[in-house]
Every structure is written in structure tokens, then in C-alpha cells.
N, C-alpha and C positions, 0 to 999 in steps of 0.2 A: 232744791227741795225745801218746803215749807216744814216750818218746824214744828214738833208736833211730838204728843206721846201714844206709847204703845203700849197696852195693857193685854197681858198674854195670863192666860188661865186655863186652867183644866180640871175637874172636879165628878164626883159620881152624878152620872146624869138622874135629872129630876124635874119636874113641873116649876117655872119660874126665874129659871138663871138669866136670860135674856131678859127678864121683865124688871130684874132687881136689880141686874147689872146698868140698864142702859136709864133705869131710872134714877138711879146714883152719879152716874153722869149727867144726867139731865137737870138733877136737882143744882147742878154747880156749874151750870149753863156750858156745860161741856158740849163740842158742835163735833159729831161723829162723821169720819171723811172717810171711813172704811169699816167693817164689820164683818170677819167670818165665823163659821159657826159649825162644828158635826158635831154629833152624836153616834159614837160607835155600837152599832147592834152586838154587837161579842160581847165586849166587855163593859156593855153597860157606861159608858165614860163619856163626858162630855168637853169640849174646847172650843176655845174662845178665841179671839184674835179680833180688839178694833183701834184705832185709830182715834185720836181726838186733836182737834187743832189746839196746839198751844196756849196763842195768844185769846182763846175763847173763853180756859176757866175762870171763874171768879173767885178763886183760891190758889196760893202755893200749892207747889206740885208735893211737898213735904207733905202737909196738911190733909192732902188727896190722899195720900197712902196711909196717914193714922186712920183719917176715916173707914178706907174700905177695908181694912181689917174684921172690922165686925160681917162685911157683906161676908166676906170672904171665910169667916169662922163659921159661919151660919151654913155653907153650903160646902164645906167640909174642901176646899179650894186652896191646889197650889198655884200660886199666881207670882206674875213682877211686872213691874212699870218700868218702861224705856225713854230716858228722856232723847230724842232723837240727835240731838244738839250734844251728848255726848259720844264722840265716835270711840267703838271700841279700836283696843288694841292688839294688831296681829302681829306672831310672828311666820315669817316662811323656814320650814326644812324644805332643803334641795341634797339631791347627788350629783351624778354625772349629767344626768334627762333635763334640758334645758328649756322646752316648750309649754311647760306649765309654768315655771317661774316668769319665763318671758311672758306669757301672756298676763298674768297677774300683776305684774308691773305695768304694763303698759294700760292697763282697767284701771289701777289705782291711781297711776298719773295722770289720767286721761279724765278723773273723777266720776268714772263708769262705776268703780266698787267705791264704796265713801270709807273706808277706816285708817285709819294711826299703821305705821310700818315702822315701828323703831329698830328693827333690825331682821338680815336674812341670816339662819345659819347651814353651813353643808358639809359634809366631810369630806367633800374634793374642795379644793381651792382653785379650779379653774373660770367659774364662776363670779369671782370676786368684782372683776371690772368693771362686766356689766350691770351688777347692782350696784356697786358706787357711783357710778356711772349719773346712778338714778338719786344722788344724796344720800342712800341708805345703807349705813352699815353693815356690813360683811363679816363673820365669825366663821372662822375654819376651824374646826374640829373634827380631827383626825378619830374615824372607828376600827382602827385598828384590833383585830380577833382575840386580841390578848390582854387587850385596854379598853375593853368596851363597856365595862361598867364607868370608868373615867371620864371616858367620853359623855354616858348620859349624864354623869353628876355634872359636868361644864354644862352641858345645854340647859339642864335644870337650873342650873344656877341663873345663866343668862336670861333665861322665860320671866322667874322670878325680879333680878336686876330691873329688867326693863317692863314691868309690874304688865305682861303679857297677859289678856284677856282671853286670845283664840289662837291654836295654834294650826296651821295649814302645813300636812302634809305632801308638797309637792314632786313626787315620786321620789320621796326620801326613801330609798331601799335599805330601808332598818326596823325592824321589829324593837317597838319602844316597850324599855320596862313596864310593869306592873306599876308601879310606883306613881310613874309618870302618867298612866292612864287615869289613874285614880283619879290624880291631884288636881290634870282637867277632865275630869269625867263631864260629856258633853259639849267639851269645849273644843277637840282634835277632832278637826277635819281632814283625812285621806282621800287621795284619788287612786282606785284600782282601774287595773288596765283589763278587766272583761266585765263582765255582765254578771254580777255576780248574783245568784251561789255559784256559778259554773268557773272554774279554772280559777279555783283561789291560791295562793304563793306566789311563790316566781316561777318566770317564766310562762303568764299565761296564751301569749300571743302562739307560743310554740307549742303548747298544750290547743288550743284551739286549731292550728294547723293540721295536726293529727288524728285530731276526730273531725276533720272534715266540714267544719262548722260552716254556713251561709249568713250569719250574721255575727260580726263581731263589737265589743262594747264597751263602755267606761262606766264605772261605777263610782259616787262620792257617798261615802259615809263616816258616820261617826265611828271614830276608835276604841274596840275597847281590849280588855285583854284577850279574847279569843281574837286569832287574827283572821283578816278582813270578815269580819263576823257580826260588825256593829252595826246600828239601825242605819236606813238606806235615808238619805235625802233626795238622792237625783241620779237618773242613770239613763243612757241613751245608746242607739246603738248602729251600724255601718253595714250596707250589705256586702258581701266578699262570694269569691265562687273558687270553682277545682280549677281556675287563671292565676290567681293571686297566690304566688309566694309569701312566706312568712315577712319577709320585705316590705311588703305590699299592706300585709295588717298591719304591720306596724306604723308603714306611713301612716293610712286610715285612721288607723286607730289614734295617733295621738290627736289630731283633729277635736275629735268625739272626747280625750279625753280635756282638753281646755275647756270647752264649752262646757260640759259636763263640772268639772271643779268652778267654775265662773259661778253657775246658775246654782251649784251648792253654796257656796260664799255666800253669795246677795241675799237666797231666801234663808242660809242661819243670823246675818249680819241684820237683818229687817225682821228676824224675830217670826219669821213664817215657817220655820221646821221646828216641833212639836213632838220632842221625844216620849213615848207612849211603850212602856217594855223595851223589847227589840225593834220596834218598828217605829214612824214617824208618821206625823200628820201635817201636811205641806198643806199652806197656803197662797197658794203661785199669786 
């Protein structure tokens, strides 16, 4: 992948952000390799998403961000620049469920997903092997019913320690403090196991079983303190009939849920999910 920045913005829509924007690039011989653009009829709101090759501008990239501060004051704009070249830092929660962690290993070794893995943590310790396995540390912490506030102060410790940028919920079956959601607000990625708003908690596959459902689903979204309540990044889903045992969705269904967390990672990690309220603005 060529190296390159990412200039992501959103702002109250108005006559001229694409003309101010792209001529501020342009004035600094900035070479656009990508450009998305909506404008929300509800709420009035406009976003941004381009691309510029690197090696193209005729100024530090420092120098790029004192500048566009005024664009950006002018059109009342929250914004950030991504230098591509720096990979964020993940960490994974896991539990028992081992096909989302495996799958995400083998993306990030494979350099399918690009980011830093400085450590997996999970409150089973069955899992260990196979992440060291992979050169990546392993942290077992026990959530024991009666030590669970203990538990999240280590994990918080550890996110912190290893100066953790995005944390990936991969069916970590723990409802994470308040605290914790705060502190990455926007930054904790989960994978639910239906289609949500439908069958949210545990146990969805067996709640979908009982109403009979014909399609079952995965859900990635951002965390936030309502649970599975946060804005949606990516969701996809499986068809199932009155053949298929709860067995059956679940095989299915974790399927749908790898893929689904995969294709949530890459468009937060490349700066294409675009938190808007509750909802997001994905640019695939």
C-alpha cells in the first residue's frame, strides 16, 4: 500500500466545503487518489473522506494541519489527518469462541488487516497457545463474579501499558464498565451475533431459534454504554429455515460473524466509518 494521508471531516452542510477543501490541497500540490463525499438530508450534516498521496505535498505534513485549521474554523469542522505510515494499535479481548480471534490473526499475519498487535487479552486461558503461537502476547485475566471490577482495572491497565489505540471485542462475553467505554469512546469495536436491533444479550442464536427467524446475522459495532446499542459499522446476514437446529445457526452464523468483524476493522482502521450520533457513515 502506498503511502499516503487521510483527511476525514464532518461539518454543518453548506455551499463550498469541497471547493475549499480540495483547493487547499491543491494549493500544496496535494495529488487526490480518493474522495468521498454525502451530505445527510435529516440532519443537515456534511462528510468528508479523501486521500492524498504523500510523497505529492510540497510541505510537511505538521505544517498541513497548522494550515487547515483556519479552513476548518471557517466551516465550523471536526476533522483529523491520518498519516497512513502510522499503523494504529490493537488490542483483542477474546473468551471461550475462538473464530473471530483466529480469523483476525491470520488477516493480520497475512497483512490482509495492516495494524500493531501488541497484545491479546481473555478471561479463559485456553487460548493462549495459539496467540503466542503467532509472537503475540497473551494476558489471562480471570472475570470471576465477585472480582469483576478487578479484572476490568488489569485490562484497563494493560490497554493503557501497551498505549492501545482500538480495542476489538472478539466475542469477549463481558459487558465492559462505563469507564472503559468512555475512555475509548469510538474506539471499541464488538462483534454481536445477530442482526441487530433483533435478539440483543446472550444467547441470540437461541432467541432467534424460537421466533422462527429465516435469516440469521452478525452485527459490528461501536461500544457504547447501552449494551449492544452503539452505532452499526457492518452487518451481514445467512439464510436458515424450520431444518436448521440452533446447531446449525450457529455453525452459520459464526461464518457471517468473521467476515462481518473483518470488514468492520479495515473500514475503522482506514478511517471509512464516520461516527454521526448513533449511527455511522461508511465509506466502503
Amino acid at each position: 500500500m502506498s503511502h499516503s494521508y487521510r483527511l476525514i471531516l464532518g461539518c454543518p452542510d453548506r455551499v463550498g466545503i469541497v471547493a475549499a477543501v480540495s483547493r487547499f490541497i491543491a494549493e500544496r500540490d496535494g495529488w487526490i487518489v480518493e474522495a468521498d463525499q454525502y451530505s445527510d438530508p435529516a440532519s443537515h450534516h456534511f462528510f468528508m473522506r479523501v486521500v492524498i498521496r504523500a510523497e505529492s505535498l510540497n510541505c510537511p505534513l505538521d505544517q498541513f494541519r497548522r494550515d487547515f485549521v483556519e479552513v476548518a474554523a471557517r466551516y465550523e469542522m471536526n476533522w483529523r489527518l491520518h498519516d497512513s505510515a502510522q499503523r494504529q494499535r490493537v488490542a483483542i479481548l477474546a473468551s471461550r469462541e475462538s473464530h473471530c480471534l483466529y480469523d483476525l490473526l491470520h488477516r493480520w499475519k497475512d497483512g490482509e488487516l495492516l495494524f500493531d498487535l501488541p497484545c491479546v487479552i481473555g478471561n479463559h486461558d485456553h487460548l493462549a497457545e495459539a496467540v503466542e503461537w503467532h509472537g503475540v502476547p497473551f494476558y489471562h485475566v480471570p472475570m470471576e463474579p465477585a472480582r469483576k471490577q478487578a479484572g476490568f482495572d488489569r485490562i484497563h491497565l494493560l490497554l493503557q501499558q501497551h498505549r492501545v489505540d482500538v480495542v476489538v471485542l472478539a466475542r469477549f462475553m463481558q459487558i465492559l464498565p462505563n469507564v472503559l467505554c468512555q475512555h475509548y469512546a469510538g474506539q471499541i469495536i464488538n462483534i454481536h451475533h445477530s442482526f441487530l436491533p433483533s435478539f440483543i444479550g446472550a444467547k441470540p442464536y437461541h432467541q432467534a431459534a424460537e421466533r422462527g427467524v429465516k435469516l440469521v446475522g452478525a452485527t459490528c459495532h461501536y461500544v457504547t454504554e447501552a449494551l449492544d446499542a452503539g452505532p452499526i459499522i457492518e452487518q451481514d446476514v445467512v439464510r436458515v429455515s424450520h431444518h436448521d437446529t440452533i446447531e446449525d445457526m450457529i455453525r452459520l452464523g459464526r461464518d457471517v460473524e468473521k467476515q462481518v468483524l473483518a470488514r468492520g476493522l479495515r473500514y475503522h482502521l482506514e478511517d471509512r466509518a464516520l461516527i454521526h450520533g448513533n449511527k455511522t457513515v461508511i465509506f466502503a
